[in-house]
PADRENLUM-426692 format. One record per residue (C-alpha): z, y, x. Coordinates in steps of 0.001 Angstrom, whole numbers, padded with zeros to 6 digits, always signed. Example, Ala and Ser with C-alpha at 12.3 -4.5 7.8 and 13.67 -1.06 7.14 Angstrom:
REM PADRENLUM-426692
+007800-004500+012300
+007140-001060+013670
This chain:
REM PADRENLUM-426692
-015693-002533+004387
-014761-004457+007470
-011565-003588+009067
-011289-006069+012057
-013656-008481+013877
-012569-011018+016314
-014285-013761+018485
-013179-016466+020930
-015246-018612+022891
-018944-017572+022448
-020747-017350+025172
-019663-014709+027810
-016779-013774+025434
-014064-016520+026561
-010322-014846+025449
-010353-013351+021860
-012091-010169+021909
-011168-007842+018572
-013791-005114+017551
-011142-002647+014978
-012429-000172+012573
-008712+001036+011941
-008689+004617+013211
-006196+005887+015210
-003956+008930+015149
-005958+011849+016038
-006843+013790+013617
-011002+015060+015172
-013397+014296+012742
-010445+013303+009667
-012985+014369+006962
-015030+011740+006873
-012872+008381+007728
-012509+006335+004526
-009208+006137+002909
-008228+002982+000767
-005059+002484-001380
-004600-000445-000258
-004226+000516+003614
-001207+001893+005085
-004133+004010+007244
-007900+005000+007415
-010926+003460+008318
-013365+004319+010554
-017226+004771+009945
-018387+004403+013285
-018511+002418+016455
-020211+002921+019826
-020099-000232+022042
-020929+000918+025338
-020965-001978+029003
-022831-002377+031778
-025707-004871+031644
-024322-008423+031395
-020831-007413+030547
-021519-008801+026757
-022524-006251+024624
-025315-008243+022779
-023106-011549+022842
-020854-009683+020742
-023707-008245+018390
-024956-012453+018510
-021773-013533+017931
-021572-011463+014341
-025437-012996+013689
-023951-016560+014103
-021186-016512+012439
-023069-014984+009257
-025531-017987+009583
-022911-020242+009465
-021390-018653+006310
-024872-018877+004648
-026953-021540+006044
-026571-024839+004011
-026685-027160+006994
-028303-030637+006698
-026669-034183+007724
-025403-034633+011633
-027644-031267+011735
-025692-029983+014988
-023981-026099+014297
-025005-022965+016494
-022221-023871+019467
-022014-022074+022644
-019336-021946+024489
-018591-019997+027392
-019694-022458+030305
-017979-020834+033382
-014988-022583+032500
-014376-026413+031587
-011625-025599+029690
-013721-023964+027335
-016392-026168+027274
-014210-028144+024748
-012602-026036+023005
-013299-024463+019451
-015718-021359+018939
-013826-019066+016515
-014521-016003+014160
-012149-013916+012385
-012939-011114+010051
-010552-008907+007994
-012297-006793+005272
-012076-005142+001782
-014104-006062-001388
-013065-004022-004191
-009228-003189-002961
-008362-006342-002071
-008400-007176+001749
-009582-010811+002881
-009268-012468+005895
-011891-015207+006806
-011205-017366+009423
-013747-020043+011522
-013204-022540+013974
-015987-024569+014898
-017559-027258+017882
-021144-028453+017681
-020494-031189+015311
-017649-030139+012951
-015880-027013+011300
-011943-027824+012354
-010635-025141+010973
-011689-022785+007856
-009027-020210+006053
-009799-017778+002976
-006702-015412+002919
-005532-012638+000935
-003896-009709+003066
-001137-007584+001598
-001605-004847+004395
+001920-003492+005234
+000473-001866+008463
-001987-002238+011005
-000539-004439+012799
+001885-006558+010105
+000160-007847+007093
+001505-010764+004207
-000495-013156+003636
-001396-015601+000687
-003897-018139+001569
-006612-019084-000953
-007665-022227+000841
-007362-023674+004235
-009593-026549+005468
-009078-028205+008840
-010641-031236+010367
-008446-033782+008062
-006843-031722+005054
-007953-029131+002496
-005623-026997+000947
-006365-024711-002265
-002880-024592-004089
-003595-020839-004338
-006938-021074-006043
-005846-023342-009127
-004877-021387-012198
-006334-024404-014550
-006291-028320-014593
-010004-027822-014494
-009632-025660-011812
-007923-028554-009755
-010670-031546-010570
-013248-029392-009725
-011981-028718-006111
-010791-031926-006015
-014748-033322-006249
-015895-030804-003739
-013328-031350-001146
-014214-035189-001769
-017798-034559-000603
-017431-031988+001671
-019279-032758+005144
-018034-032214+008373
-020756-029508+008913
-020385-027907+005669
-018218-024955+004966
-016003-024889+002249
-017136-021661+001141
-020921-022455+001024
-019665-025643-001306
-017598-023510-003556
-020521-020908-004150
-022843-023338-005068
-020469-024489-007986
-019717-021197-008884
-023159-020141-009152
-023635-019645-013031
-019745-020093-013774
-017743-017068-015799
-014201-016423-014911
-013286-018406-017618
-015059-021565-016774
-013924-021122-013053
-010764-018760-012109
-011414-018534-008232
-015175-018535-009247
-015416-014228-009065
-013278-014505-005525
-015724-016895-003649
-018748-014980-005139
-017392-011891-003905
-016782-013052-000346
-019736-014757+000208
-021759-011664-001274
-020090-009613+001478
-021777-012029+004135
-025196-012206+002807
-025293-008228+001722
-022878-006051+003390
-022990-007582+006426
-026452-006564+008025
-027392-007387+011901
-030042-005514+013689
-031502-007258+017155
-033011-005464+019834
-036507-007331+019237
-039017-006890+016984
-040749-004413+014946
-040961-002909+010937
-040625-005033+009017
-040838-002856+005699
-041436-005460+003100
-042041-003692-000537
-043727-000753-001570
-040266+001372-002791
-038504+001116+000810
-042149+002025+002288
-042096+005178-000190
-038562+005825+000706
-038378+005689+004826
-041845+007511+003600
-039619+010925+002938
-037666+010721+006466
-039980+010148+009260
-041445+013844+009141
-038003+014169+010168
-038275+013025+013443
-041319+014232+014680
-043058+011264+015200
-046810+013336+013979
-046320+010730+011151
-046705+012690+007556
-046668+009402+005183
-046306+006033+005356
-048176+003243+002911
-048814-000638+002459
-052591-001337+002199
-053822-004484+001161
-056103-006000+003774
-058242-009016+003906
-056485-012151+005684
-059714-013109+007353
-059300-010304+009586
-055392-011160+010212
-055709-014815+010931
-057753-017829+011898
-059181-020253+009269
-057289-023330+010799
-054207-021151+010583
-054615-019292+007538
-055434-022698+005268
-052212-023852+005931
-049939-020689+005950
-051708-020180+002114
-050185-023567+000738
-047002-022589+001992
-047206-019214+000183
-048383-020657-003340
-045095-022972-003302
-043206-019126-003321
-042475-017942-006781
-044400-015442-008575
-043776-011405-007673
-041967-012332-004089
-042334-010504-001472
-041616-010714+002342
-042387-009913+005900
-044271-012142+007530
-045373-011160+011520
-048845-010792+012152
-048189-009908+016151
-045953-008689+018468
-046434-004811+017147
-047046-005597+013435
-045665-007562+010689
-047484-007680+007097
-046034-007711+004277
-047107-010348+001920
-046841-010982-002104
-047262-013632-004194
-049497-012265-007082
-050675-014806-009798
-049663-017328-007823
-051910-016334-004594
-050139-014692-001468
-051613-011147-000878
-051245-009194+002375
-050514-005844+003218
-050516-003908+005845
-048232-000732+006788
-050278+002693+007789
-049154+005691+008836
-051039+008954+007926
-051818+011351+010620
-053467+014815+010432
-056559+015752+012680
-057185+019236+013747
-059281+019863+011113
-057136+018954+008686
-058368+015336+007798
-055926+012095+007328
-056326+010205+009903
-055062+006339+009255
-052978+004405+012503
-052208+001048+011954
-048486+000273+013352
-050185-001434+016410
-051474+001922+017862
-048013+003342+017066
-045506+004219+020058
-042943+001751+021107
-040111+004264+020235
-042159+005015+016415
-042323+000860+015585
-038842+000852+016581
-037760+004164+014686
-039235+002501+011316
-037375-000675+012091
-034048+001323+012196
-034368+003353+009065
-034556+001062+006197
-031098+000610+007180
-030072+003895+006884
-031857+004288+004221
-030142+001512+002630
-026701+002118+003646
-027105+005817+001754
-028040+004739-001569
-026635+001046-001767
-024075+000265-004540
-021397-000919-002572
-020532-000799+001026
-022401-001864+003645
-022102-002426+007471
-024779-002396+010170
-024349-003723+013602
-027521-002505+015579
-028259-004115+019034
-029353-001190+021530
-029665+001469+019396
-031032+003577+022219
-033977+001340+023074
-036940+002943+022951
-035985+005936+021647
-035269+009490+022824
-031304+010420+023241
-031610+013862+021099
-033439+011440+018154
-030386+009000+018099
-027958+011888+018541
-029658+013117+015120
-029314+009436+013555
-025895+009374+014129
-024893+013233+013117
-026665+012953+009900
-025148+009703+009477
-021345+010643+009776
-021691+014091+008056
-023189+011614+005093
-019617+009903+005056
-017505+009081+003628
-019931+009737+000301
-022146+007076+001351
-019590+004335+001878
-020880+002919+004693
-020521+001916+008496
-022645+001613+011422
-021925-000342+015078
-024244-000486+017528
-024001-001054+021328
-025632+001481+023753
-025898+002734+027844
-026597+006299+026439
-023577+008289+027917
-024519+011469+025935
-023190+010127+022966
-020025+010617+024477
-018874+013644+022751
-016227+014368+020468
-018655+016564+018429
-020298+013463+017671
-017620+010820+017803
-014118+010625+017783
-012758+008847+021028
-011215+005842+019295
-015433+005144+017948
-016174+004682+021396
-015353+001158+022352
-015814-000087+025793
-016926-003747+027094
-016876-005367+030514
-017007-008138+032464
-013993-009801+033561
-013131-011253+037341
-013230-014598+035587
-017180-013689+034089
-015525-013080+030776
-016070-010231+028827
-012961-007731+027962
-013033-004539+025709
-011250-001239+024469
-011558+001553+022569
-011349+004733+025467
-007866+005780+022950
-006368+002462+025240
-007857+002808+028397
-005628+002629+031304
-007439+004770+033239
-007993+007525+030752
-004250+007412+029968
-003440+008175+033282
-005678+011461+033435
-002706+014204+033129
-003986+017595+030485
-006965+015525+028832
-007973+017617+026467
-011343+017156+023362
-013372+019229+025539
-013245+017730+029003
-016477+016018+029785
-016051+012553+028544
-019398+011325+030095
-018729+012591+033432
-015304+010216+033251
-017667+007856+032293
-019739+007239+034969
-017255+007670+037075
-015172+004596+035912
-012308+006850+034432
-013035+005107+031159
-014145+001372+031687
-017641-000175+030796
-019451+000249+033717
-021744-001890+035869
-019326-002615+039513
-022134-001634+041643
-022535-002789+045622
-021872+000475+047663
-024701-001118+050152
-028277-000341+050081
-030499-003857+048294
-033384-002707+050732
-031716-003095+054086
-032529-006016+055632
-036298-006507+053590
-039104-006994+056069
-043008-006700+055741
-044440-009718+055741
């Protein structure tokens, strides 16, 4: 579960800008925070990220997309890294890009630490956090890499232990991560063949499976028949008019051209036997295509309507609604974070786009009354202001962003807003959208008072 998220110059985000999942003190909605024995405190399931447009709500979401890459992309020779740094200051323009993430994998807490320019990683730290409180922690570092040393006195248990790091520190490129190089020699390995071998697997497992970003683009991309039976069940639940969902195979002549079918079928044949993946066909659909004795085989999602006479009635997801394509991209993840094996984290970019504020409202109540027995959490960044309830969310879940005088972008949770502090007799059932967008609470758009009209003439 992740327990703190920071980033420093990416982007619009130029001073270090921390997302926390460590609740607070009220005691609204106590039931379902998670509790861990090895936190002096709880943690939360939940995170609104609201901001006018502009003030760096999606940076942050992009930010958390490329630091993950980083962690898992195996990066060729002089192959520049993903480096943007925020440009309205020179300062900046030189400086490192840097992640930091706290978060627990089977009652341990790790801290992960990146520091980055667009040729070389100068800084890279595994830790081990003995949390004291939330805001004092001991820490044992597992390894620490910077741009001329690498340090992993706290990962040897063995001689063997020592050679082996010793070989891939030796090789290790300036645009390689240290924890990519590990997990590729741990691959395989037992604990007793490699003692820090369980560790590295167990980090880098949170990045490539716990750790799920949604964008705001895009549409279904349900790629295998048991998450099509699945999301299947819950759509009726949404009344959408959809009653079932299925793949059906369809014939790649009517999908694609010859001249760019031939091509895309040699690439498919080099994919090993039973995979399967999503593969976009257009804007509004993406097929879903498996490699069956060797040959890649397409299929298409349909969703199953009812006519007035009581026929079925097929829709292909093109002739679907904007809001429906982007309803069935969002619940695979839900559907996932309820029945995975260990806990997972979803970060969804505009939540509210396309859809209608009494659907997501429903997302998000089922979701929290499902915790803490589905061990999961959900972020997401959204303008919809009636989410704003304590009913729904406790007030240190909704986090605010903003753009800074400099063009930098500042946050806070509403628990540590100046503003909201100063409101005397605040009480859970005051009208926290109406302090909203009024200003009372931070993460809204600073407006010209003047009308953009005056002044336009016919031509």
């Amino acid at each position: 579960m992740l327990l703190n998220y920071s980033v420093e110059n990416f982007r619009s985000i130029k001073d270090p800008l921390t997302l926390s999942f460590m609740a607070g003190r009220e005691q609204i909605h106590g039931d379902r925070l998670y509790k861990k024995e090895v936190l002096n405190g709880r943690i939360l399931p939940c995170l609104a990220i609201y901001g006018g447009n502009a003030s760096g709500k999606s940076n942050l979401i992009q930010s958390l997309s490329v630091a993950r890459t980083l962690v898992l992309k195996n990066f060729q020779v002089d192959e520049p890294l993903p480096y943007e740094p925020f440009k309205l200051s020179d300062e900046c323009l030189n400086k490192n890009t840097s992640f930091k993430f706290q978060f627990i994998i089977d009652q341990k807490v790790f801290q992960y630490c990146i520091g980055y320019n667009e040729k070389e990683f100068l800084l890279e730290e595994l830790s081990q956090l003995k949390w004291i409180s939330a805001k004092r922690q001991q820490k044992k570092i597992l390894f620490k890499r910077d741009s001329e040393n690498v340090q992993y006195k706290n990962l040897i248990e063995t001689d063997f232990d020592e050679n082996v790091l010793k070989v891939i520190s030796a090789g290790l490129r300036k645009n390689s991560l240290l924890l990519h190089s590990l997990l590729q020699q741990a691959v395989g390995k037992s604990a007793e063949d490699l003692s820090w071998g369980r560790a590295i697997r167990a980090v880098y497992h949170w990045f490539s499976n716990c750790l799920n970003i949604v964008s705001n683009e895009g549409t279904a991309s349900i790629s295998d028949s048991e998450t099509t039976n699945h999301v299947s069940k819950l759509i009726p639940f949404f009344d959408t008019g959809i009653e079932s969902l299925q793949l059906v195979e369809i014939d790649p002549a009517s999908a694609f051209r010859e001249e760019t079918f031939v091509p895309l079928k040699k690439a498919f044949q080099s994919m090993p036997e039973g995979a399967s993946f999503p593969f976009p066909a257009s804007e509004k659909e993406v097929l879903m295509v498996k490699i069956i004795s060797g040959e890649p085989h397409f299929f298409s999602l349909i969703a199953n309507h009812r006519t007035d006479n009581g026929k079925n009635c097929q829709f292909s997801l093109g002739q679907e609604s904007e809001g429906t394509r982007r309803l069935l991209k969002l619940l695979p993840y839900f559907y996932d974070m309820a029945r995975s094996p260990y806990p997972r984290i979803v970060f969804i970019d505009e939540i509210d786009k396309n859809l209608h504020p009494l659907l997501i409202q429903k997302l998000l109540k089922d979701f929290s009354e499902a915790c803490p027995g589905i061990s999961a959490q959900l972020a997401f960044t959204t303008h919809d202001s009636i989410l704003l309830d304590t009913e729904l969310l406790r007030r240190d879940e909704m986090y605010m962003v903003q753009r800074s005088a400099n063009g930098g972008t500042s946050g806070h949770t509403i628990t540590d807003s100046k503003q909201l502090k100063a409101i005397k007799d605040l009480r859970y059932g005051d009208d926290l959208k109406k302090l909203y967008l009024k200003g009372f609470l931070g993460g809204i758009p600073n407006l010209s008072p003047k009308n953009f009209l005056n002044g336009v003439s016919k031509e």
